[in-house]
N, C-alpha and C positions, 0 to 999 in steps of 0.2 A: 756516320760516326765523326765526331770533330777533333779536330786535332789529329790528324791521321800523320802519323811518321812516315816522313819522305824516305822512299823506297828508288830503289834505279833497277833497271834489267843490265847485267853486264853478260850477255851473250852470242852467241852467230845469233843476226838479226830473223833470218829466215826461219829458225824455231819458233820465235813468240810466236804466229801465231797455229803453229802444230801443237804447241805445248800449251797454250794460255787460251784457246779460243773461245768466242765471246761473254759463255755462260759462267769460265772458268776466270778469265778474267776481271768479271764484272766482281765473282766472289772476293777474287783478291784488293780490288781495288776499293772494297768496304772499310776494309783493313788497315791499307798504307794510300799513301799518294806518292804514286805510282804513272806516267807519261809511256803507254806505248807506245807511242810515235819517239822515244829516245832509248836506244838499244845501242850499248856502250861496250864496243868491239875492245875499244883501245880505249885505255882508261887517264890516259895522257893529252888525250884532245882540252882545247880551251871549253870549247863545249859543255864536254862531259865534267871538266874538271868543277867550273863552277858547279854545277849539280851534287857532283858527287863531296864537296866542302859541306852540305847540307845534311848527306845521307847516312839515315839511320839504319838502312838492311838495302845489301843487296843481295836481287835477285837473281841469282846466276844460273849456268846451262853448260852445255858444249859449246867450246869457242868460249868460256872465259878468260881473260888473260891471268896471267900468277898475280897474288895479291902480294907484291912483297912492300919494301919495307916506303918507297916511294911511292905509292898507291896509299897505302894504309897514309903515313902521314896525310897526305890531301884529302884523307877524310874521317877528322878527327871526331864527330861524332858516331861513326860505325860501332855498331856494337850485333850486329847477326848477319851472316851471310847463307842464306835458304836457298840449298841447290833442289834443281830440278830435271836433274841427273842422278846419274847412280855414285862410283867413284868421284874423290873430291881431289885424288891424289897432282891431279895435273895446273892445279891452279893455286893450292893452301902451301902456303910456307910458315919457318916456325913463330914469324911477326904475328900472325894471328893467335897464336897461344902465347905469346909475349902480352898483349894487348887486353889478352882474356874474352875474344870477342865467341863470340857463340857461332856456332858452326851446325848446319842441319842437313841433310841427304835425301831423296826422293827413292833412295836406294831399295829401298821396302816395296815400294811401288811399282817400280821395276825388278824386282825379282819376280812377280809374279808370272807373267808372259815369260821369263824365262823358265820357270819350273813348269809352267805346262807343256810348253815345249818337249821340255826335258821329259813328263811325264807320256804324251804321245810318242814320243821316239822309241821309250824302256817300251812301251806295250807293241810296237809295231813291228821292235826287233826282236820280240819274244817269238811275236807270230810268223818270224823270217821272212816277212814282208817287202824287205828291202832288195834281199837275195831271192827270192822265189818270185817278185818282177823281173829279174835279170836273166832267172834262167827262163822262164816262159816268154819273152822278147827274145832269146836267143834259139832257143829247141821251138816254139812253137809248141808244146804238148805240157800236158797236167800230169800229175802225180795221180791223182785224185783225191776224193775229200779223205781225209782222218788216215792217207796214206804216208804222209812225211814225217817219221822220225825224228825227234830230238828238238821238238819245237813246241812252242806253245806258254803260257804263261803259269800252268798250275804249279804254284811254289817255286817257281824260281827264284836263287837268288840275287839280287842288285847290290851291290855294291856302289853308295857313298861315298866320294872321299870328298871330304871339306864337308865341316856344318856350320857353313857360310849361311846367309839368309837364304839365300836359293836353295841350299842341300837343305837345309831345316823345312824349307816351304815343299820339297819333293817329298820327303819323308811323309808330310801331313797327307799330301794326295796320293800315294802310293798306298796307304792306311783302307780305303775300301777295298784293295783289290788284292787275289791270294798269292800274294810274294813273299819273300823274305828278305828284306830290307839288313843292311849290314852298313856301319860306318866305321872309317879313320878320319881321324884326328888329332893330332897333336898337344891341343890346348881343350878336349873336351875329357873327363875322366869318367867313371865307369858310371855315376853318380847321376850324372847329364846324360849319360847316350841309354842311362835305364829309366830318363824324365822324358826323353823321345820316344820311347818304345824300341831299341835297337840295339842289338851287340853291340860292341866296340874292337875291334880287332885291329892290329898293325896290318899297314898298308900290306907287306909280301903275303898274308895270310889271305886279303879282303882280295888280292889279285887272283891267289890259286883258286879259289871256291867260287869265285862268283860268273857266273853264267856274262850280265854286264856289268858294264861297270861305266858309273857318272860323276863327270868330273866338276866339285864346286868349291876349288880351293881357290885363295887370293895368289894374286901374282907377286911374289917376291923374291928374295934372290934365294932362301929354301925352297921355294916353289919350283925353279927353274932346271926345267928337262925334270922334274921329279919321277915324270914315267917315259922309262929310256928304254934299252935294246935289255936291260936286265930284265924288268919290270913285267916288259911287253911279254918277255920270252914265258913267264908266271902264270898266264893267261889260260883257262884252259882251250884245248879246240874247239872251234865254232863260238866262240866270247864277243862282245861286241861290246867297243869304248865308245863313248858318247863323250866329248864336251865340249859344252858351253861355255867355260870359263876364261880359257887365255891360253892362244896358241901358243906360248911357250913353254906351258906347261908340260907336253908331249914332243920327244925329239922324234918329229917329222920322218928325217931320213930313218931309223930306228922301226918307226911305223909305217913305210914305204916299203921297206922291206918285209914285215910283218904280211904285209897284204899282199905281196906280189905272191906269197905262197899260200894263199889261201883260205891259212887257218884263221885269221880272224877279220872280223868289218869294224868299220869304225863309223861312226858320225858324229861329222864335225861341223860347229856354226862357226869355229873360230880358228885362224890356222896361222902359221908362223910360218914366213911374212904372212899380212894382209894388207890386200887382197893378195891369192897367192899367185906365180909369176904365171904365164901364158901356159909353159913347156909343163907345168909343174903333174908328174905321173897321176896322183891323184883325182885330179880330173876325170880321167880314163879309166881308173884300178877297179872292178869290178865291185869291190868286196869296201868302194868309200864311197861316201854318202854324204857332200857336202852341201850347204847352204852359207848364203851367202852375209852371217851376222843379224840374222833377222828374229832370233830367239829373242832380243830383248824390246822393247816396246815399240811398237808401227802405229803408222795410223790411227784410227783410233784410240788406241790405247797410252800415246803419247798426250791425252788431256788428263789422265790420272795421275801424272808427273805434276802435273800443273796444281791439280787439285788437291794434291798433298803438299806443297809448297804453299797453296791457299789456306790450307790450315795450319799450319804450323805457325803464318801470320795471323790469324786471329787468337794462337794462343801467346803467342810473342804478346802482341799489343792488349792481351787481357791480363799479363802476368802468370798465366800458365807455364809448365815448363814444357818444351819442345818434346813430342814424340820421337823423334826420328835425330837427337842432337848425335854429331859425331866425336867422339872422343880422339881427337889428335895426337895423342898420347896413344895408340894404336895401328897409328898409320900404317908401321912399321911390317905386320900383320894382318891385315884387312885389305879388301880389295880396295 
């Protein structure tokens, strides 16, 4: 393609090539002209600065720096910035919606790996899998088969909170299997959660009824501690939280306690702090089951990041409008 619009990577250098490798790169670079050998940590270098006085789209990642209002001037022809990341919150100020510059997220892309995640966790804690390791490592003896009470998948209900992309992308894969799916949400009305397939209920109700419960709300400051020592105490016996979403979301100590009595497990990829400290009980508590932030894209699955930032440049430079644009005007509410 001629005249390809000069493009920059402004991210930790050590992603491109997790995220862009060769096949993925090559598509991209159809698109824009694009230098993977310059990967634009600090957006203030003489270096980078010449380049980026040029640059039509940058390509961003984890490790972008903020785009504020000295960055943007140095580079007066920007007009998209195509993350290849989920969250844009750590690097977009409000100079780019001043500017009107187009803004896009990979965030689709990765919610994937996180909903399956989230969907083998819901089936594994149906089948007490988690706690029925713990006690056969500990007793050494079986129940036997179709002996254990209170366990199992048929029609349970799961409980949704947040129809984030991730809760929306569970809900889809939760659809072959015989559950009963239930959501809260704040900003979704009865209208939307019966175009999903799924009640709608306030959070204190989706806590008392639901066997789990998966957590896929955005982190904000309503977000914060949203599920505390009240919340927890809603739960019924034997329940199990699952989330994904942002350690803050759960007051820790609240669910520390929860667990040191028994009554309910938790599984967590995300935990408040992260990573958590050495001492931190949970480690140890029978009844928690953590991992260590790996629900969202690994390995493999870090070139689909890539690949969806690869197209959103080819509809960029066709005139197409971006799949995946983030509305700024949202921030406020969205992860």
């Amino acid at each position: 393609m001629s005249q390809r619009p000069q493009a920059l990577f402004a991210l930790a250098a050590e992603h491109v090539p997790q995220v862009f490798p060769p096949e993925v790169l090559a598509r991209l670079r159809e698109s824009v002209d694009i230098d993977p050998g310059l990967v634009a940590h600090d957006l203030t270098s003489p270096g980078v600065r010449e380049v980026l006085a040029r640059t039509e789209i940058l390509v961003t990642g984890w490790g972008c720096p903020r785009l504020d209002e000295a960055v943007l001037d140095a580079a007066p022809r920007l007009r998209a910035v195509l993350h290849s990341a989920g969250s844009v919150k750590s690097f977009v100020t409000p100079a780019l919606r001043e500017r009107k510059i187009a803004v896009s997220s990979a965030a689709a892309a990765n919610a994937l790996p996180v909903a399956e995640y989230t969907l083998a966790m819901i089936l594994l804690a149906g089948k007490d899998v988690l706690a029925a390791r713990e006690r056969l490592r500990t007793t050494r003896t079986s129940a036997g088969w179709g002996l254990v009470p209170g366990i199992g998948n048929h029609g349970r209900r799961v409980g949704v909170v947040g129809a984030s992309r991730i809760g929306r992308r569970v809900l889809e894969l939760l659809r072959p299997f015989d559950l009963r799916p239930v959501l809260t949400d704040p900003y979704v009305d009865e209208r939307e959660a019966a175009a999903l397939g799924v009640p709608l209920l306030p959070l204190d109700e989706l806590l008392r009824t639901s066997g789990i419960v998966t957590v896929h709300a955005p982190e904000t400051p309503r977000t914060h501690r949203m599920i505390g020592r009240r919340e927890l105490a809603l739960m019924p016996d034997g329940a199990v939280l699952i989330n994904t979403a942002r350690g803050s979301l759960i007051d820790h100590d609240a669910l520390v306690a929860e667990l040191r009595t028994g009554r309910l497990t938790a599984i967590l990829d995300v935990t408040d702090p992260e990573p958590l400290p050495a001492d931190s009980p949970l480690y140890d508590l029978p009844g928690a089951f953590v991992t260590p932030h790996l629900a969202g894209s690994q390995g493999n699955e870090l070139a689909r990041l890539g690949l969806a930032v690869a197209q959103e440049a080819e509809r960029l430079v066709t005139g197409a409008e971006l799949a995946h644009a983030v509305d700024l005007a949202d921030l406020d509410r969205v992860a």
